[in-house]
ChimeraX commands (.cxc) that place a marker at each C-alpha (Angstrom):
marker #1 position -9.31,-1.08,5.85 radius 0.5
marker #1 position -13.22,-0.52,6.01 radius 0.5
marker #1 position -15.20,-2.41,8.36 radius 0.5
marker #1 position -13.58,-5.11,10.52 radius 0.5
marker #1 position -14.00,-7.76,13.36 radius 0.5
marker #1 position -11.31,-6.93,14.77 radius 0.5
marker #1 position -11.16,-6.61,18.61 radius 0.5
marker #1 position -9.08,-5.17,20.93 radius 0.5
marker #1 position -8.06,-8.68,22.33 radius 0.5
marker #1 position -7.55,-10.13,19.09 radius 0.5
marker #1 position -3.90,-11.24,17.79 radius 0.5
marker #1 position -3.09,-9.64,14.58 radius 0.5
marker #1 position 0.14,-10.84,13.39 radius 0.5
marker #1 position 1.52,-8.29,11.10 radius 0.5
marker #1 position 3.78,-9.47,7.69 radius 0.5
marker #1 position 6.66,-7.57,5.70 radius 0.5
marker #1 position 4.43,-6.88,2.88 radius 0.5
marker #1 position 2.06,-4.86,4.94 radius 0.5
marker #1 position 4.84,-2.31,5.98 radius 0.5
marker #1 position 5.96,-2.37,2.22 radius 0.5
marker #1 position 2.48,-1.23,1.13 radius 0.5
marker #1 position 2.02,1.12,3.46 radius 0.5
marker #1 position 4.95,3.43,3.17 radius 0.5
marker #1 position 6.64,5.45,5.49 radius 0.5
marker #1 position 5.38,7.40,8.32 radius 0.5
marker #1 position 5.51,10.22,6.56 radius 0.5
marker #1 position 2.44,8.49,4.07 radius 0.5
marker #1 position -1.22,8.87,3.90 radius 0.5
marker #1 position -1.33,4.68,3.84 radius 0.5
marker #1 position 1.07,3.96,6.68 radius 0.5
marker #1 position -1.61,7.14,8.66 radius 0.5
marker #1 position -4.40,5.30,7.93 radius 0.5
marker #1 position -3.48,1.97,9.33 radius 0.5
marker #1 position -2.09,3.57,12.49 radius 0.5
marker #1 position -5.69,4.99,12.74 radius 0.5
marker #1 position -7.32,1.55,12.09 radius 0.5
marker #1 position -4.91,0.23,14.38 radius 0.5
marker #1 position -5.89,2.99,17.40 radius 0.5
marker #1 position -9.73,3.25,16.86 radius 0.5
marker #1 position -9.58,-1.13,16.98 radius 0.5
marker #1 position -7.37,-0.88,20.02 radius 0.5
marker #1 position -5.13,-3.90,18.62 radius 0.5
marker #1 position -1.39,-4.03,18.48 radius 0.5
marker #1 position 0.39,-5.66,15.81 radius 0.5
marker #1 position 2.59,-8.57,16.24 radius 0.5
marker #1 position 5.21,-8.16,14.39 radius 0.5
marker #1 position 7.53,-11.66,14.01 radius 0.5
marker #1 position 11.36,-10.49,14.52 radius 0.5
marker #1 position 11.85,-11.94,11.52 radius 0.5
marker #1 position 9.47,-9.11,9.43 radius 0.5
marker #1 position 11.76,-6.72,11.82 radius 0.5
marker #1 position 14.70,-8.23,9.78 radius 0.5
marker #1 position 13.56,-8.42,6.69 radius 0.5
marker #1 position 12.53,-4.57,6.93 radius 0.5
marker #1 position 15.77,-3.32,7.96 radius 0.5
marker #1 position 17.53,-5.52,5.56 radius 0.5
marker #1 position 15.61,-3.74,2.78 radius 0.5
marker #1 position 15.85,-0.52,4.39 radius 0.5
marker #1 position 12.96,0.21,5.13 radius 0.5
marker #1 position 13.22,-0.33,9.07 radius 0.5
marker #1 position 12.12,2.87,10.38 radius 0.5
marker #1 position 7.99,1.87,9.50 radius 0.5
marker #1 position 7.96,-1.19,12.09 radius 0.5
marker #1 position 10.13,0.87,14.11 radius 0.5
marker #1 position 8.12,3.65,14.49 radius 0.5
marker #1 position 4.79,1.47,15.06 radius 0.5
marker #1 position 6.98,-0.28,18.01 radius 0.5
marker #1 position 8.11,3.02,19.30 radius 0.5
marker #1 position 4.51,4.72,18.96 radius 0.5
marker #1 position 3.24,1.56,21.26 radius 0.5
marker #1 position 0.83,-0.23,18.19 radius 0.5
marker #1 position 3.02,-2.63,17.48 radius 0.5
marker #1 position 5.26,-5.31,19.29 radius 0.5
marker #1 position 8.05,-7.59,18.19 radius 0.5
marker #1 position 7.32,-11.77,18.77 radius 0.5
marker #1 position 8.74,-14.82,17.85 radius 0.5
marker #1 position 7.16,-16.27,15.10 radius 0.5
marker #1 position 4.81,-18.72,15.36 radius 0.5
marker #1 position 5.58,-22.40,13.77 radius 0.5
marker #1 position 4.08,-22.17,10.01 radius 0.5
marker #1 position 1.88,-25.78,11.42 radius 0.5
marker #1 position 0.73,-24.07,14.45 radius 0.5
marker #1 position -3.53,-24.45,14.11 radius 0.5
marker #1 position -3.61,-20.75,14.88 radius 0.5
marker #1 position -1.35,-20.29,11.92 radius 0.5
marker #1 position -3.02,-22.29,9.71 radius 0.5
marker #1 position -6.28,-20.92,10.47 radius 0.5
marker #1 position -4.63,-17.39,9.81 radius 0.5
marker #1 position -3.50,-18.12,6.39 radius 0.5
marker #1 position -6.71,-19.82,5.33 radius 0.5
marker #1 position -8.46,-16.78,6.16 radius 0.5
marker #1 position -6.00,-14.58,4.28 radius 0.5
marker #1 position -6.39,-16.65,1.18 radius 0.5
marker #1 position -10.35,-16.64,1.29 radius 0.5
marker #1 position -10.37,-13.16,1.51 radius 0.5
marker #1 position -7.80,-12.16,-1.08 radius 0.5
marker #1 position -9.58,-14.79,-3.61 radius 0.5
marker #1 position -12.92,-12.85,-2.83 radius 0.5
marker #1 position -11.94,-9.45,-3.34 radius 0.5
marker #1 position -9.86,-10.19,-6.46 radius 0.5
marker #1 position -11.93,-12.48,-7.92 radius 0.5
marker #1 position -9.82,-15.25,-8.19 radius 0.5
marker #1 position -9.38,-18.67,-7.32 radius 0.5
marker #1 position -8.17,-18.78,-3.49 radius 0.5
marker #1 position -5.70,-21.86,-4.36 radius 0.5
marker #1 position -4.68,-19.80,-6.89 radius 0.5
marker link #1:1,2 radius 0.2
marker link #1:2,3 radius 0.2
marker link #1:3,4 radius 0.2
marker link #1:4,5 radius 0.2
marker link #1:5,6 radius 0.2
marker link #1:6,7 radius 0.2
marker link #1:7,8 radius 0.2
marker link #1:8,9 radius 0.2
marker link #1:9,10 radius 0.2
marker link #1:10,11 radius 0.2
marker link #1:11,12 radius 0.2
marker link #1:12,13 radius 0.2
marker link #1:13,14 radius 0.2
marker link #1:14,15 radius 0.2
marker link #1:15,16 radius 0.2
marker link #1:16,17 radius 0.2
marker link #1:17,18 radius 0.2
marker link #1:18,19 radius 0.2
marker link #1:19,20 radius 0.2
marker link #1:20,21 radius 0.2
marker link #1:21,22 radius 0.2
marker link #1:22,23 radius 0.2
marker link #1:23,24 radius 0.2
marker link #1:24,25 radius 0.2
marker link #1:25,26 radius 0.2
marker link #1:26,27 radius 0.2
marker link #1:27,28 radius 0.2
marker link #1:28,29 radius 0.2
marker link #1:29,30 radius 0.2
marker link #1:30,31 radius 0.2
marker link #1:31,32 radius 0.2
marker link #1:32,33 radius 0.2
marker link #1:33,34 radius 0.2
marker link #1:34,35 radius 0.2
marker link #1:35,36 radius 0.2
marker link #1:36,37 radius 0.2
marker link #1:37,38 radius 0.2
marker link #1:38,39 radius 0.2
marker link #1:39,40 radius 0.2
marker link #1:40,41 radius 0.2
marker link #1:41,42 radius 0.2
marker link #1:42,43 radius 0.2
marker link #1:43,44 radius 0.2
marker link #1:44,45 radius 0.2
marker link #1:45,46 radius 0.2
marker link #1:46,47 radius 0.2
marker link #1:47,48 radius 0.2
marker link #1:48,49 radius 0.2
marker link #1:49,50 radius 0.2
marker link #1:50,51 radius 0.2
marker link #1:51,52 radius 0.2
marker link #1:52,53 radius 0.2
marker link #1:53,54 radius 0.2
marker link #1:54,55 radius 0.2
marker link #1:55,56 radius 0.2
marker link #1:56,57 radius 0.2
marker link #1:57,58 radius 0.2
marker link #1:58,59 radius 0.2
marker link #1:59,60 radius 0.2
marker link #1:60,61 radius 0.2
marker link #1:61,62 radius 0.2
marker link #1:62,63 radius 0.2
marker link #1:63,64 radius 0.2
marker link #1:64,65 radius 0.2
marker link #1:65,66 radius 0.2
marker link #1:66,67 radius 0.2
marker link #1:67,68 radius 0.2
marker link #1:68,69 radius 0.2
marker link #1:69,70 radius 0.2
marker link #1:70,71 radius 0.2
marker link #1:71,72 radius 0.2
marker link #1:72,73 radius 0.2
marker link #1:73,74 radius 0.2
marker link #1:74,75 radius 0.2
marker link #1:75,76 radius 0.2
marker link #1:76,77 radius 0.2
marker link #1:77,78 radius 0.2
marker link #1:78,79 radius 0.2
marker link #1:79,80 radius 0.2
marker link #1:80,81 radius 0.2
marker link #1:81,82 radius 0.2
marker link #1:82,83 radius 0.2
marker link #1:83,84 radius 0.2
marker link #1:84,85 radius 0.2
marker link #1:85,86 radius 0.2
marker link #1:86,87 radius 0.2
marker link #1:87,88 radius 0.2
marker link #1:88,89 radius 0.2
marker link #1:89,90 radius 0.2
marker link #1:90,91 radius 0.2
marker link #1:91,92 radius 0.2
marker link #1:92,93 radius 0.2
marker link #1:93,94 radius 0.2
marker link #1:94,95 radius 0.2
marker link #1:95,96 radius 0.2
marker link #1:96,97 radius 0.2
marker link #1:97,98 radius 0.2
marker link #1:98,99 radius 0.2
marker link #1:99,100 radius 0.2
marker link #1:100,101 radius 0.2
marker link #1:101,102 radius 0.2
marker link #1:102,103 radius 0.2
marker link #1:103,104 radius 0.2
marker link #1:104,105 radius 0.2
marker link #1:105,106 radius 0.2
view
């Protein structure tokens, strides 16, 4: 979470595996991204369907706690063909491949 594009009107859609890797409120990760999230002013959207998936592996109270605290917000998801979407995913691939060093189709 160094530097960023992100802007305050920006739509940052937030998946289960980032409130995996982060931890609980209680951890240094889960502190830092509420930081990144404050100093950007951005809110995560957070699909109900993460929300589910969370509490289902008990592990609820993280997206819970970012709703509460006011950075994060549930949505319906958006359709996996959406261009938005799309886009989204694209850039998450690029940018995985190039800080891993790997193929981005991979």
């Amino acid at each position: 979470m160094g530097n960023s594009d992100l802007h305050s009107d920006d739509f940052v859609l937030a998946d289960t595996n980032l409130f995996v890797a982060v931890g609980g409120p209680e951890n240094s990760k889960f502190q830092k991204l509420r930081k990144f999230v404050a100093r950007h002013q951005i809110t995560l959207q957070v699909p109900q369907r993460v929300v589910e998936e969370l509490s289902t592996m008990h592990v609820g109270d993280r997206v819970e706690t970012a709703i509460e605290e006011g950075w994060a917000t549930k949505i319906n998801p958006p359709s996996p063909t959406d261009s938005d979407a799309v886009a989204a995913m694209d850039y998450v691939r690029r940018e995985i491949a190039r800080k891993s060093s790997k193929n981005e189709h991979e």
